[in-house]
C-alpha positions as CSV (number, residue, x, y, z in Angstrom):
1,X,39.3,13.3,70.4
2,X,43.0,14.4,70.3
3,X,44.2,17.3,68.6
4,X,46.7,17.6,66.2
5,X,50.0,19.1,66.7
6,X,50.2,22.6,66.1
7,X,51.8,23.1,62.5
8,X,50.6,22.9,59.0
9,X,49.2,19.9,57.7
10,X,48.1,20.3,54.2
11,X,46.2,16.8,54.5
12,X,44.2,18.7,57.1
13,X,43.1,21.9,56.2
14,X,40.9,22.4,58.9
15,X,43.8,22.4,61.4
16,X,42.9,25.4,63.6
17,X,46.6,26.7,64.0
18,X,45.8,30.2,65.1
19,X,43.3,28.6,68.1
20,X,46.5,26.6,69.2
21,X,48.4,29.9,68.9
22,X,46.1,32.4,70.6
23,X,44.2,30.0,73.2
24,X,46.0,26.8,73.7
25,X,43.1,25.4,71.0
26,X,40.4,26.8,73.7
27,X,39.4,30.3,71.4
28,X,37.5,29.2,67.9
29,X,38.2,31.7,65.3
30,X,36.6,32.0,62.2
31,X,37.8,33.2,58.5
32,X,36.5,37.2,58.9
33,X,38.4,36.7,62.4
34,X,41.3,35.1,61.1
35,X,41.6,37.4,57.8
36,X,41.6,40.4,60.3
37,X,44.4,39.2,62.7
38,X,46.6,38.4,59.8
39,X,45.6,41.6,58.2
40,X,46.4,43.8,61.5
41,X,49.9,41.8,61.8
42,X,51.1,42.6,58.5
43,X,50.1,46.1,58.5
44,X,51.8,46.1,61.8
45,X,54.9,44.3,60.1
46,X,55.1,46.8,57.2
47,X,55.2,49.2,59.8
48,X,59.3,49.7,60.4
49,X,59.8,48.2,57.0
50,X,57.9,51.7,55.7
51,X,59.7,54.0,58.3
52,X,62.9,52.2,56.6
53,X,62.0,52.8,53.1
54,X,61.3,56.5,53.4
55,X,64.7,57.1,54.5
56,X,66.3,55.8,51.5
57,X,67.1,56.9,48.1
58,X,64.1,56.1,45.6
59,X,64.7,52.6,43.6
60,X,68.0,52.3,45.7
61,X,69.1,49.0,47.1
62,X,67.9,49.6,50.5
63,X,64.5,51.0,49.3
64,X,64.2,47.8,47.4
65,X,65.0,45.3,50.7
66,X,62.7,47.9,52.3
67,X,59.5,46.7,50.3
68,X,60.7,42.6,49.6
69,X,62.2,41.7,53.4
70,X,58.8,41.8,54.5
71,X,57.2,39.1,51.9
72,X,58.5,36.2,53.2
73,X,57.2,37.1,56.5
74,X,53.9,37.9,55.4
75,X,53.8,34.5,53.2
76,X,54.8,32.3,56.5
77,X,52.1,34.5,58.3
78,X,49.8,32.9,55.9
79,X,50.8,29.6,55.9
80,X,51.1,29.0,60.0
81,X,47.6,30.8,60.3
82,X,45.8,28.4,58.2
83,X,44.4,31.6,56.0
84,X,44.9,29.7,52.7
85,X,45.1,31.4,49.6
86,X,41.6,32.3,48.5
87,X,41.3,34.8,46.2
88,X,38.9,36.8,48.7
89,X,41.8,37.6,50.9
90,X,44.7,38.5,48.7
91,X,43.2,42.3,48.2
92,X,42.9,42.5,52.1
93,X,46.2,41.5,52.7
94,X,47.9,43.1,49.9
95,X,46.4,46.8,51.3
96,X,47.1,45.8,54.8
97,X,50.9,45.1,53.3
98,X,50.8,49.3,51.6
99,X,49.1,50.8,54.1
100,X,51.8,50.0,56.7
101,X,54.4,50.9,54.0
102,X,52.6,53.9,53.7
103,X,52.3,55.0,57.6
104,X,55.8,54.1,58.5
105,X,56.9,56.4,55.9
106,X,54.2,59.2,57.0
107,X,55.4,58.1,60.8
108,X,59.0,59.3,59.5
109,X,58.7,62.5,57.7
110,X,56.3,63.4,60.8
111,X,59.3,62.6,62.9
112,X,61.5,64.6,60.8
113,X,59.4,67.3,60.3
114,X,58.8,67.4,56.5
């Protein structure tokens, strides 16, 4: 049977676009699996994003691009990995989202010493 191509087909929801991405289609990946990775690449994401916004001036424009540039990003992210939108995953991502706010700004005042 041929696969499909490798983007999102909301006809087909069980278009495995993260095993096309990680192993060529050859690694299966299930929803706690899948959850995780996205999870781990959006804290990972927030990362610089959190170093930025504790550098800036509270409620200031660049705190504010700080904390939305990121959303798009993290939407796509969702999308291309087939995650979907149930409700079980929105608190998981959401944290994931704040806590790498959170340790890029910890990452900065450790660097600065505050």
């Amino acid at each position: 049977m041929d696969r499909a191509p490798a983007y999102w087909d909301p006809i087909d929801p069980d278009l495995k676009i993260v095993n096309d991405f990680v192993a060529g289609g050859f690694l299966e990946v299930d929803g706690m699996e899948k959850l995780s990775f996205v999870a781990l690449t959006v804290l990972l994401l927030n990362l610089p994003f959190g170093y930025w916004r504790a550098g800036s001036p509270k409620f200031s424009r660049s705190w504010f691009l700080a904390i939305h540039i990121p959303i798009p990003f993290v939407i796509l992210l969702r999308i291309t990995s087939g995650l979907g939108w149930q409700l079980v995953s929105f608190p998981v991502v959401v944290g994931a989202f704040f806590v790498g706010q959170l340790l890029g700004g910890q990452i900065r005042m450790w660097r600065m010493g505050n």
